[in-house]
NUKE-84863 format. One record per residue: residue number from 1; residue in three letters; x, y, z of N, C-alpha, C, O in turn. Coordinates in nm, 3 decimals. Example, Ala and Ser with C-alpha at 12.3 -4.5 7.8 and 13.67 -1.06 7.14 Angstrom:
BEGIN
- i:aa:n_X:n_Y:n_Z:ca_X:ca_Y:ca_Z:c_X:c_Y:c_Z:o_X:o_Y:o_Z
- 1:ALA:1.319:-0.569:0.780:1.230:-0.450:0.780:1.320:-0.330:0.780:1.424:-0.332:0.846
- 2:SER:1.285:-0.225:0.708:1.367:-0.106:0.714:1.290:0.003:0.787:1.341:0.114:0.804
//
This chain:
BEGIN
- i:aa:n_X:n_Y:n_Z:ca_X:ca_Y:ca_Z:c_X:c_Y:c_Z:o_X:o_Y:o_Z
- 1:UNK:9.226:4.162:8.913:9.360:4.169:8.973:9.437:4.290:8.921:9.508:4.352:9.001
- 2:UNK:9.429:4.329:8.793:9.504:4.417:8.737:9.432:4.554:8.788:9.502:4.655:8.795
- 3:UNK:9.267:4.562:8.831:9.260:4.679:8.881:9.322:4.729:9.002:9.350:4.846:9.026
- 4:UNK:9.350:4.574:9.117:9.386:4.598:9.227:9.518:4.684:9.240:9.542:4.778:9.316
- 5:UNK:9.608:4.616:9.134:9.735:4.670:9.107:9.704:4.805:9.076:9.702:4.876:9.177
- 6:UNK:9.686:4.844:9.005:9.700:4.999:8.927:9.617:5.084:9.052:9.641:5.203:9.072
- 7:UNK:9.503:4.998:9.142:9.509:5.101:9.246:9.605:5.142:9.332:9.634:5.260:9.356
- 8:UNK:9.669:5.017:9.391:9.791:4.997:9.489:9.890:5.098:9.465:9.946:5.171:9.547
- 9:UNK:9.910:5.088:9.272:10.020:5.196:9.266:10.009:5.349:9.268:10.088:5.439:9.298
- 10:UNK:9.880:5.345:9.227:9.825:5.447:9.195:9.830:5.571:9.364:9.872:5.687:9.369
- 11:UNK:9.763:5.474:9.491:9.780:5.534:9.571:9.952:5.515:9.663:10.000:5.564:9.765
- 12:UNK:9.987:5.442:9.584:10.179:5.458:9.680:10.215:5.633:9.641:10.230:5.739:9.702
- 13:UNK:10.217:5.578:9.490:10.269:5.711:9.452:10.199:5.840:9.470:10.276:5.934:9.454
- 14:UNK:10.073:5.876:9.498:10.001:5.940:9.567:10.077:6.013:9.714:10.106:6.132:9.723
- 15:UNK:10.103:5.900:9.829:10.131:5.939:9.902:10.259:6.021:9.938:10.282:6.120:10.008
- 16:UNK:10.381:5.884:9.810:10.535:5.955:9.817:10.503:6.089:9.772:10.534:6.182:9.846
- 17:UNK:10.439:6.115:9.651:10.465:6.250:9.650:10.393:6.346:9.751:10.430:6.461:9.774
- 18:UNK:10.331:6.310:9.783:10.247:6.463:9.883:10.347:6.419:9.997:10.336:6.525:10.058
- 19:UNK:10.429:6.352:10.067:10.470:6.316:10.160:10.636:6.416:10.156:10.696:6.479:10.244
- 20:UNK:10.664:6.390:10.014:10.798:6.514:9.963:10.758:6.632:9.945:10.822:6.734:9.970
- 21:UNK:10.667:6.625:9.907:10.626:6.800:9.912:10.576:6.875:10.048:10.540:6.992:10.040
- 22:UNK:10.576:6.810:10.163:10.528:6.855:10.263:10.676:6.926:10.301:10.694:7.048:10.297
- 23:UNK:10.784:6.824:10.340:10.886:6.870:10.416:10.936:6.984:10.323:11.002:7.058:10.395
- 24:UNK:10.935:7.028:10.210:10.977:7.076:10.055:10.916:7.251:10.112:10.979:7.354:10.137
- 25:UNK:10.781:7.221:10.116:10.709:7.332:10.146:10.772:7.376:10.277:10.792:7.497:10.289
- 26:UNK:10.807:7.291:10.381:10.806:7.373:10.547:10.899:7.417:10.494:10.864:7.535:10.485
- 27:UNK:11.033:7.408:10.433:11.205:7.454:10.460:11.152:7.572:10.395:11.157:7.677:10.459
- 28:UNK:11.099:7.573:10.271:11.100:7.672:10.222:10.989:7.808:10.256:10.964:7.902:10.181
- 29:UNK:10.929:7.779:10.408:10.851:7.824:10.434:10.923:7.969:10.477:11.007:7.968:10.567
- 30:UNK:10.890:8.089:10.412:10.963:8.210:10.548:10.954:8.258:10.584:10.846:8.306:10.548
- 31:UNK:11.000:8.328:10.681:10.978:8.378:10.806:10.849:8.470:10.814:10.796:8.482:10.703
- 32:UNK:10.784:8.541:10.919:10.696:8.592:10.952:10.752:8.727:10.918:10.849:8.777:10.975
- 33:UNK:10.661:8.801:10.790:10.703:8.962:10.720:10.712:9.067:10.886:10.633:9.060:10.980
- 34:UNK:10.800:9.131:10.878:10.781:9.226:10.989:10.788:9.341:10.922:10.876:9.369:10.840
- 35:UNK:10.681:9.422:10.959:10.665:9.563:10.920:10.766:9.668:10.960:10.745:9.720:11.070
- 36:UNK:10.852:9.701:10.905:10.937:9.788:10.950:10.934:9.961:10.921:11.014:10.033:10.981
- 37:UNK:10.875:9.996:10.864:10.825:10.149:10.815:10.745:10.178:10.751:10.720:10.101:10.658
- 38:UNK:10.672:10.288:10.763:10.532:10.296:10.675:10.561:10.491:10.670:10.594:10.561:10.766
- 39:UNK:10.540:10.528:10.557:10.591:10.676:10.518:10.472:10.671:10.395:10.429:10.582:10.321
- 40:UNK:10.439:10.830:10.417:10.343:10.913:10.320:10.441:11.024:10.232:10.531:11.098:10.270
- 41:UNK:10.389:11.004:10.115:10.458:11.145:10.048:10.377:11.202:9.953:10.302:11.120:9.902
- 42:UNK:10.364:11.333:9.905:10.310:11.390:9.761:10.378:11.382:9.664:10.493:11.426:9.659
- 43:UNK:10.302:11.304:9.539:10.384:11.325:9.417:10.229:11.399:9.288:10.107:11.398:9.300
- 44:UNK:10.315:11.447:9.186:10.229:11.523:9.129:10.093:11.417:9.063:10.107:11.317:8.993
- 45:UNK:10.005:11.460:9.097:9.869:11.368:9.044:9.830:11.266:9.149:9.723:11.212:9.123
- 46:UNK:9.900:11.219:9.282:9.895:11.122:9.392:9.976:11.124:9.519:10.094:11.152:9.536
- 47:UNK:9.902:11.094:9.586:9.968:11.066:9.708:9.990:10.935:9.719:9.926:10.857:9.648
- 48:UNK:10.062:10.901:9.790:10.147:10.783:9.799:10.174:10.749:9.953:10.249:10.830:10.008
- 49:UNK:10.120:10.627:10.043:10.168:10.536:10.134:10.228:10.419:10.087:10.198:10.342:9.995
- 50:UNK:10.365:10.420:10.210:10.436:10.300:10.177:10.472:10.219:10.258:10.575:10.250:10.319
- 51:UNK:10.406:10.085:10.295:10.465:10.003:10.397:10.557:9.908:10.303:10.545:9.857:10.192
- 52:UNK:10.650:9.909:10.401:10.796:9.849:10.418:10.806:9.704:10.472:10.722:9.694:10.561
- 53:UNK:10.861:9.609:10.458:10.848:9.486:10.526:11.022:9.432:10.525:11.099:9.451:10.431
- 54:UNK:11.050:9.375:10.631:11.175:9.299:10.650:11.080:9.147:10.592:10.978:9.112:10.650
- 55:UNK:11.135:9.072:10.473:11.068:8.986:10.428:10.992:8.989:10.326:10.996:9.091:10.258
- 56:UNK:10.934:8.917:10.301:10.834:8.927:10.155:10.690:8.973:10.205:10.638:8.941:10.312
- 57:UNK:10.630:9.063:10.097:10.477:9.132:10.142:10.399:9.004:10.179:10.400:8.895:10.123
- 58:UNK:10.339:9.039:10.276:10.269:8.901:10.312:10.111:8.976:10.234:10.096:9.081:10.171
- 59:UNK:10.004:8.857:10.278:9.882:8.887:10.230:9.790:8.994:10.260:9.809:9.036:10.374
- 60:UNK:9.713:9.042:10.211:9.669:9.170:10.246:9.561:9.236:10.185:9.535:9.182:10.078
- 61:UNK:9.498:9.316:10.207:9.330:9.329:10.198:9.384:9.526:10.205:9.476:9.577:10.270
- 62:UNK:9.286:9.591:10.112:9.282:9.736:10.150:9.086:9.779:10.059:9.038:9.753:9.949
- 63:UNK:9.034:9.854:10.185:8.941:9.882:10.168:8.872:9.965:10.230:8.909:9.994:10.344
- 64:UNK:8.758:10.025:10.178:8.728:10.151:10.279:8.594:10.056:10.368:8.525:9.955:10.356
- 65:UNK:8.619:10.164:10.456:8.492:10.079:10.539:8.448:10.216:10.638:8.529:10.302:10.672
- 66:UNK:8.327:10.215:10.669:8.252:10.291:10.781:8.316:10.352:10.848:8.328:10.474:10.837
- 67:UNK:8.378:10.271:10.944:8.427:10.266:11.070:8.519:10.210:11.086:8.508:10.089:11.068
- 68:UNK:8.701:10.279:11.141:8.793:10.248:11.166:8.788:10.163:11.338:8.746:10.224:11.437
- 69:UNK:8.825:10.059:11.342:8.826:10.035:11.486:8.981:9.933:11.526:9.053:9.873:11.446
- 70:UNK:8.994:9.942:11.677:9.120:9.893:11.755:9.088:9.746:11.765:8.989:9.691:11.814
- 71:UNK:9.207:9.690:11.702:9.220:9.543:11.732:9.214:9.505:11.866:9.297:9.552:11.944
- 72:UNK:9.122:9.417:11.908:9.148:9.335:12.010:9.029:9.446:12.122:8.946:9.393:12.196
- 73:UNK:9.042:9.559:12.116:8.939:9.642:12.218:8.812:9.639:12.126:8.706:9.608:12.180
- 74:UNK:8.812:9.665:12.004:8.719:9.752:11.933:8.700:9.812:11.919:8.629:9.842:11.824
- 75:UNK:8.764:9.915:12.029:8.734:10.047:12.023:8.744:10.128:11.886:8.826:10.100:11.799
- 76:UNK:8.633:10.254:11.874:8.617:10.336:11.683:8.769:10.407:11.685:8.820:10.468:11.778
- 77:UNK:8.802:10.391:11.608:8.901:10.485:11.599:8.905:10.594:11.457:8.932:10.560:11.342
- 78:UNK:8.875:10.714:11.498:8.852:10.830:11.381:9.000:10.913:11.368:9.086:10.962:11.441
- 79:UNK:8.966:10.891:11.204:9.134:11.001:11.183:9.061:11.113:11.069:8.952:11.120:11.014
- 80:UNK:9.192:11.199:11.068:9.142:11.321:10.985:9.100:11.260:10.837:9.160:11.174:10.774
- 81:UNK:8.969:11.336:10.797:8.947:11.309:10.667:8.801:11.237:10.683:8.763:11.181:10.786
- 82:UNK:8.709:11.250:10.531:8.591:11.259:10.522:8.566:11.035:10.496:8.459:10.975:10.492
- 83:UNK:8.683:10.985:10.488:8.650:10.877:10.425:8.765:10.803:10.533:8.857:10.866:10.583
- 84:UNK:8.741:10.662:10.557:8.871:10.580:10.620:8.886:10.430:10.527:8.801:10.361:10.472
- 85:UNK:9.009:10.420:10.535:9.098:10.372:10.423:9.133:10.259:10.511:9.210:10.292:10.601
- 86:UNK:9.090:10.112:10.509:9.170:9.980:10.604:9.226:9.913:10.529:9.186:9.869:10.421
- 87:UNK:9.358:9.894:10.597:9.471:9.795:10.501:9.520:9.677:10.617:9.559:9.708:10.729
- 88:UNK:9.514:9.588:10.585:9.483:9.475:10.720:9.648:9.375:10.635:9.687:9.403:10.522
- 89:UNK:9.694:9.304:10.694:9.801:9.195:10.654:9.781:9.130:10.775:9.768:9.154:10.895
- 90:UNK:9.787:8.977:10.644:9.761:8.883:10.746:9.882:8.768:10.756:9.931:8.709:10.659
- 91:UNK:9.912:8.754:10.867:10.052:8.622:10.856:10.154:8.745:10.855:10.226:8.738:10.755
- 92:UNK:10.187:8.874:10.948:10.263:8.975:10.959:10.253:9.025:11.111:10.172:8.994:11.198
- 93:UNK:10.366:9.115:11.114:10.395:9.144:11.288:10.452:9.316:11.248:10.486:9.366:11.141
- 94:UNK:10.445:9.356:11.346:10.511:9.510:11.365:10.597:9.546:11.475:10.612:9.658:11.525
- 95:UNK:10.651:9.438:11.507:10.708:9.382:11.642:10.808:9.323:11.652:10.810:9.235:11.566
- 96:UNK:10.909:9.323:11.722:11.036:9.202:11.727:10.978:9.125:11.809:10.865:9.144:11.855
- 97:UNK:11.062:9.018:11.839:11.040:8.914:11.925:11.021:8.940:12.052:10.958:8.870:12.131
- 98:UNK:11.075:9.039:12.073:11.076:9.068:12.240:10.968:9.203:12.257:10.973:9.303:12.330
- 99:UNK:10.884:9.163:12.171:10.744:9.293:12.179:10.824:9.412:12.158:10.766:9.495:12.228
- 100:UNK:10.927:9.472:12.103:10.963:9.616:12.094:10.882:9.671:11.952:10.856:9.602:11.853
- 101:UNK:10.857:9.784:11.969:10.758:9.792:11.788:10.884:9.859:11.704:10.976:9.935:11.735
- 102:UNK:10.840:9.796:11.585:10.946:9.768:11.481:10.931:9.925:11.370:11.012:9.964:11.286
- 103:UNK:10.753:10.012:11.424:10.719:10.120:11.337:10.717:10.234:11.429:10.666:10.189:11.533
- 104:UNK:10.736:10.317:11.441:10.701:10.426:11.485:10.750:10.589:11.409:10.856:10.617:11.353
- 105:UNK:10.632:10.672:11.434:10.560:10.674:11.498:10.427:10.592:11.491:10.383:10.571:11.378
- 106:UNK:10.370:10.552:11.578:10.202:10.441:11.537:10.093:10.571:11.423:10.001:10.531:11.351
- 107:UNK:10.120:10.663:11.430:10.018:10.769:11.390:10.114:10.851:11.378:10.225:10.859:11.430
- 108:UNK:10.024:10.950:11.254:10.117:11.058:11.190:10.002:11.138:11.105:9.888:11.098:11.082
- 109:UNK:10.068:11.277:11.059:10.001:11.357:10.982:10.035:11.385:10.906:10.110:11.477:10.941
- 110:UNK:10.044:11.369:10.742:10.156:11.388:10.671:10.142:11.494:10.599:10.245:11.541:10.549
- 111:UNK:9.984:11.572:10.568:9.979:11.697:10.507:9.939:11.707:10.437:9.915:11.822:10.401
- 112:UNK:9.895:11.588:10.347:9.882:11.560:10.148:9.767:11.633:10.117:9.736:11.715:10.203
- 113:UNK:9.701:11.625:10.028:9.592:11.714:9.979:9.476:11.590:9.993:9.362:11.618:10.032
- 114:UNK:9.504:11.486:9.968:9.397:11.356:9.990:9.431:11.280:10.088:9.340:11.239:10.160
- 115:UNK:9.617:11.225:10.129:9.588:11.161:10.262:9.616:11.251:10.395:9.716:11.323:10.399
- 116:UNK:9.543:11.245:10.481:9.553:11.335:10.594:9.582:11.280:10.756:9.621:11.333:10.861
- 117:UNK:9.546:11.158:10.718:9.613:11.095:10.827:9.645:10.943:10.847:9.550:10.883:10.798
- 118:UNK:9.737:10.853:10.898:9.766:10.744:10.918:9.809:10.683:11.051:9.884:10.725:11.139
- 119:UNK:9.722:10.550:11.037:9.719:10.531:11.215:9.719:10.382:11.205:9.640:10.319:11.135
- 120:UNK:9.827:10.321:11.292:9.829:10.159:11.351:9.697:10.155:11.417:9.658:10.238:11.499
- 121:UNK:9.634:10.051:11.375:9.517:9.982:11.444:9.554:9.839:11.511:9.488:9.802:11.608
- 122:UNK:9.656:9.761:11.462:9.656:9.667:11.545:9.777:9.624:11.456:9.828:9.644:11.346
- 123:UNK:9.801:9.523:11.621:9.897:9.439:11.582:9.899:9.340:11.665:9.970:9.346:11.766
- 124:UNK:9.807:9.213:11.632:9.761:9.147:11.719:9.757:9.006:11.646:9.707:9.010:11.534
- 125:UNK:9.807:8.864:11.695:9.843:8.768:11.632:9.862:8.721:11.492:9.820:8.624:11.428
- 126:UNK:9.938:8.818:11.468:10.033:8.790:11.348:9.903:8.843:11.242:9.856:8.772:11.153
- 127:UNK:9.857:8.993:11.276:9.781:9.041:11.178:9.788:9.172:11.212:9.744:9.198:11.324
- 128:UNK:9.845:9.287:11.129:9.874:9.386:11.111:9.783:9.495:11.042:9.774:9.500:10.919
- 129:UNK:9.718:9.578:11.122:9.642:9.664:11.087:9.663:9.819:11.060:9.729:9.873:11.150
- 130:UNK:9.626:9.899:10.965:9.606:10.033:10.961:9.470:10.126:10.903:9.398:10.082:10.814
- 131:UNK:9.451:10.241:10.961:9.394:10.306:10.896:9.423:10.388:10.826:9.543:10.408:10.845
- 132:UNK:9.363:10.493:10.704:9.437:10.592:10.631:9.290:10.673:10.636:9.179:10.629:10.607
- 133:UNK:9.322:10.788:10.677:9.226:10.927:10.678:9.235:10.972:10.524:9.340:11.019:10.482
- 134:UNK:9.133:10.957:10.448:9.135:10.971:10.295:9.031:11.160:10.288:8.908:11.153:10.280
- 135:UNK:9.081:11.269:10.291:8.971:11.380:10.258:8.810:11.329:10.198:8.708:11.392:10.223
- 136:UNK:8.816:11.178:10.099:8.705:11.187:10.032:8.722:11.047:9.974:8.835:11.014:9.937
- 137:UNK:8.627:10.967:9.964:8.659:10.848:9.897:8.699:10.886:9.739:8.640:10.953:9.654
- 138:UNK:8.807:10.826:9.739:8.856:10.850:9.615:8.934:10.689:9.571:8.995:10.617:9.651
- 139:UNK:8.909:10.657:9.404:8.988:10.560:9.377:9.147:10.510:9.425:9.241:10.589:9.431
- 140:UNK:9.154:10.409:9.449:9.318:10.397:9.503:9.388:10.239:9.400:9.326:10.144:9.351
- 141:UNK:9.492:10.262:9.399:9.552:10.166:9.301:9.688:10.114:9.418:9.765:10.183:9.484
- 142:UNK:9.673:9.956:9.408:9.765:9.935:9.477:9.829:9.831:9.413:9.775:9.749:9.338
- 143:UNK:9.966:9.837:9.450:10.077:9.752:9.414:10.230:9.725:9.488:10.310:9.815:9.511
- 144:UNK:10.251:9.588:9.518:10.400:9.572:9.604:10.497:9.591:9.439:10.469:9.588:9.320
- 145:UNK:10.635:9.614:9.532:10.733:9.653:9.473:10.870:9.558:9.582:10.831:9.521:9.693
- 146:UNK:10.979:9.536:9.553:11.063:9.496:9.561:11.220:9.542:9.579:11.276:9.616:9.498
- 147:UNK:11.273:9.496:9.678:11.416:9.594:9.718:11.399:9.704:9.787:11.440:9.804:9.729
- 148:UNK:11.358:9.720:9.876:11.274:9.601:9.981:11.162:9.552:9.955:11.134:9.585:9.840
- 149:UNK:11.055:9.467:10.016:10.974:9.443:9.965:10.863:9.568:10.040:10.875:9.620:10.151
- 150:UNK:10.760:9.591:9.941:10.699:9.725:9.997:10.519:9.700:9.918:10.494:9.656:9.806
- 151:UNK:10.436:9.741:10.011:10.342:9.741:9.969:10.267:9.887:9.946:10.241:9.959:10.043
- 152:UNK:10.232:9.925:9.805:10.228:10.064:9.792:10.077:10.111:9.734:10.000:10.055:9.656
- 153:UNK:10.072:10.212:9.792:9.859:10.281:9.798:9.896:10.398:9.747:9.946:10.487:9.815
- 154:UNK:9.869:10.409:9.599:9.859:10.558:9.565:9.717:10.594:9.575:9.622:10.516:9.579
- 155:UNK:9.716:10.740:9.581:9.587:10.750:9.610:9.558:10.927:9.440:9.611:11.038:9.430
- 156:UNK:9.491:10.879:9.384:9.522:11.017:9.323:9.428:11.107:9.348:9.312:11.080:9.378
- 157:UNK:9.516:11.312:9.326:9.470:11.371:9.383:9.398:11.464:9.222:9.321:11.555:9.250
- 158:UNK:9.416:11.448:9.114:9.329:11.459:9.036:9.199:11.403:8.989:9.168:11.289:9.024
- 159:UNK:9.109:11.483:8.905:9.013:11.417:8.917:8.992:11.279:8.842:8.894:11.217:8.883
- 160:UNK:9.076:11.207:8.722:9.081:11.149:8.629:9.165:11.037:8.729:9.277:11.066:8.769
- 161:UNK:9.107:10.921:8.763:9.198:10.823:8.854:9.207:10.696:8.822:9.100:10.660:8.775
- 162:UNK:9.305:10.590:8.826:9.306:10.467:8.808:9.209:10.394:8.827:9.091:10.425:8.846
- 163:UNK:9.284:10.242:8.820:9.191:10.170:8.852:9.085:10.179:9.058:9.121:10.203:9.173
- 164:UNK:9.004:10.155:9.015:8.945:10.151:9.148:8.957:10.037:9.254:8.917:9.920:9.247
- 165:UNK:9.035:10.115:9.375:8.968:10.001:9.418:8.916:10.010:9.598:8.951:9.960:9.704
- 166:UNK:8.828:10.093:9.555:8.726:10.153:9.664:8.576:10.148:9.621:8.566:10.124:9.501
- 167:UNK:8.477:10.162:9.676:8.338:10.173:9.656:8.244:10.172:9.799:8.287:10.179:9.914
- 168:UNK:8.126:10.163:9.762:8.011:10.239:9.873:7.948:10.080:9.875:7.983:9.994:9.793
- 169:UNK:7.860:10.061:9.971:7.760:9.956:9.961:7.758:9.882:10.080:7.741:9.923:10.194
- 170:UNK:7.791:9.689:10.013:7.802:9.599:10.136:7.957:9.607:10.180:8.047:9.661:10.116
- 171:UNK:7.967:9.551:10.283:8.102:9.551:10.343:8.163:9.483:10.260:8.281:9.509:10.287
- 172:UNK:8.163:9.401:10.163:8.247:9.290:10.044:8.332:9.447:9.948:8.453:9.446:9.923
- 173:UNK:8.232:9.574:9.905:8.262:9.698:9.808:8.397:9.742:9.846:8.456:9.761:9.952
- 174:UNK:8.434:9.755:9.688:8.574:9.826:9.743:8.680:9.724:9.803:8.783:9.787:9.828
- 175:UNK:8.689:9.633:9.824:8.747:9.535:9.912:8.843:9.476:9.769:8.800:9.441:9.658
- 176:UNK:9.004:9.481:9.827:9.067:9.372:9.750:9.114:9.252:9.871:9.166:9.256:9.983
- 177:UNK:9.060:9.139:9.768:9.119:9.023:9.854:9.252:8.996:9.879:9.353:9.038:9.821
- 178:UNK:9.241:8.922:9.972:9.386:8.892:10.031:9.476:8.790:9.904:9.452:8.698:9.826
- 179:UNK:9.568:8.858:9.938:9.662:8.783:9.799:9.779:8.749:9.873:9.838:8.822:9.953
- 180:UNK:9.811:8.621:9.838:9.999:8.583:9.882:9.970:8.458:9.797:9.873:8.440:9.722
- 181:UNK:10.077:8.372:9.825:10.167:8.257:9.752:10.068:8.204:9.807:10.025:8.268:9.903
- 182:UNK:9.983:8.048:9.767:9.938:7.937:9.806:9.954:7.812:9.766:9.860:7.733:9.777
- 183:UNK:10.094:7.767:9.706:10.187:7.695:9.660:10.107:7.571:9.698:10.022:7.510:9.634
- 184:UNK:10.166:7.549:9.842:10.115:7.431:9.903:9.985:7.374:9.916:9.957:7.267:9.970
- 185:UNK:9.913:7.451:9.866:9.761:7.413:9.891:9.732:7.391:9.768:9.645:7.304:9.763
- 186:UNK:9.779:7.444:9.615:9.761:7.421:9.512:9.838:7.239:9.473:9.781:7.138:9.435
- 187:UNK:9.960:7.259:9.499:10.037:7.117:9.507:9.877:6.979:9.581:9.822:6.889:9.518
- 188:UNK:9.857:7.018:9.707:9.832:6.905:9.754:9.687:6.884:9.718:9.628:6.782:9.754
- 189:UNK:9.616:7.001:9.630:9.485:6.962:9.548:9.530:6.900:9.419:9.440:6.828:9.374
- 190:UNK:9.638:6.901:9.342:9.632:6.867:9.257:9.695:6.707:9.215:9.687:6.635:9.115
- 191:UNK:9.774:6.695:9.371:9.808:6.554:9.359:9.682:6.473:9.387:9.665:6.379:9.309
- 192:UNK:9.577:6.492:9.493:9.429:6.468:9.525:9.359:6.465:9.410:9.268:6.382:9.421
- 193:UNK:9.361:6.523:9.291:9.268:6.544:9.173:9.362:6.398:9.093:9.317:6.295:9.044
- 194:UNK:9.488:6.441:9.107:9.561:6.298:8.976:9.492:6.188:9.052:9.398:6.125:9.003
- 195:UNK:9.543:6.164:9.182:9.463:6.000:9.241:9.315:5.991:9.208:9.249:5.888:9.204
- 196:UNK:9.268:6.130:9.181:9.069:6.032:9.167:9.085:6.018:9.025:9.005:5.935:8.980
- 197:UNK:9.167:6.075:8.931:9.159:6.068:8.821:9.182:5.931:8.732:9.140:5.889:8.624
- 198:UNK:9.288:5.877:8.854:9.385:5.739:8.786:9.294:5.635:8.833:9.286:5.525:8.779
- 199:UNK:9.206:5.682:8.965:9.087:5.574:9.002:9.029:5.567:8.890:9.046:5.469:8.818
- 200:UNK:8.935:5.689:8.850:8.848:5.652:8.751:8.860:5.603:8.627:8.770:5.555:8.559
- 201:UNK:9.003:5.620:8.592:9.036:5.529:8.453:9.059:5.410:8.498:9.049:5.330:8.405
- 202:UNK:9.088:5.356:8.602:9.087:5.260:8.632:8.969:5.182:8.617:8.968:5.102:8.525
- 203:UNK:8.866:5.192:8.694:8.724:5.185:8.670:8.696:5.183:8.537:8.670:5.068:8.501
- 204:UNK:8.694:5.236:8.478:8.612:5.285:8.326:8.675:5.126:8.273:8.611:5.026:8.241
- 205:UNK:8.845:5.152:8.279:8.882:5.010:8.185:8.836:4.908:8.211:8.794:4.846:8.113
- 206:UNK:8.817:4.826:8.379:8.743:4.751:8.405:8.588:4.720:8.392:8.534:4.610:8.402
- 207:UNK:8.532:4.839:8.369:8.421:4.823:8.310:8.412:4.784:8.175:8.326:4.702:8.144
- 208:UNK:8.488:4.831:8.090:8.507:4.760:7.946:8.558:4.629:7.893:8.538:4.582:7.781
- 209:UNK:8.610:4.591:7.969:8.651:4.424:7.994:8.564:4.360:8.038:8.541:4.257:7.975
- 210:UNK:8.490:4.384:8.144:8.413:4.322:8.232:8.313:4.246:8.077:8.218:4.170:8.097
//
């Protein structure tokens, strides 16, 4: 009887809480990042791209790959420079509501000694694409910044360079994973882990009585 109980409670309170943390998570859910500017500049030892976001940097991937191509056609898309540079965000738009684009120009040439060119590849259900025309695969170090929120690709133009985070090989090389907040998914594994946990002490004690 006493196991029945300590299950009963075990799963009420189980549910109240994942049941508060759901509505907890939506309010505080926000809005969809919109890309609002993306600018190249030279600084001494690096070049520097900067996307801009109305909102918080959403998740995002930068890596070199083969072949630049158009969301949604496929079509290859080649820019100046010996190497291409993909920076993908996912759960992001470049767009207002009423389809007007939020970046322009889509493509540009900015001159740098390593980046040589930058080009919208897509912007296609709430996933935001670019390419970057790199002269040469070269290490790149990336990091968001804040006020606004901004996601930033130096690229350096000496030979002595940061951390890497480019390489040659399988399509996985060179690849940083997608990073954002996963609050809610951490919350509702870990209330899932306390309930098997309070089962199994449950169990265990009844086995020792028994």
């Amino acid at each position: 009887m006493r196991l029945v109980r300590t299950l009963v409670v075990t799963s009420l309170a189980t549910i109240v809480l994942a049941l508060a943390a759901a509505p907890a998570g939506a309010q505080e859910a926000p809005e969809t990042p919109v890309l609002v500017d993306v600018r190249a500049g030279g600084h001494t030892g690096y070049d520097r791209v900067v996307f801009e976001f109305r909102g918080a940097v959403p998740e995002h991937r930068v890596r070199y790959v083969d072949q630049l191509v158009e969301d949604g056609s496929g079509e290859p898309v080649s820019l100046a420079g010996a190497a291409s540079l993909e920076v993908v965000f996912e759960g992001a738009n470049a767009h207002e509501e009423d389809g007007s684009p939020t970046v322009s120009p889509r493509r540009f040439s900015p001159g740098l000694t390593a980046v040589k060119e930058v080009a919208q590849t897509g912007d296609f259900e709430a996933m935001v694409s670019y390419g970057i025309g790199v002269d040469r695969q070269r290490p790149v170090e990336v990091s968001t910044l804040s006020g606004p929120s901004r996601l930033v690709i130096d690229v350096p133009t000496t030979a002595a360079g940061g951390s890497t985070g480019a390489g040659t090989g399988n399509d996985d090389a060179g690849s940083l994973p997608f990073t954002g907040s996963r609050t809610p998914e951490l919350l509702v594994g870990g209330l899932a882990l306390l309930a098997v946990g309070a089962t199994a002490l449950a169990l265990a004690r009844r086995t020792r009585t028994a």
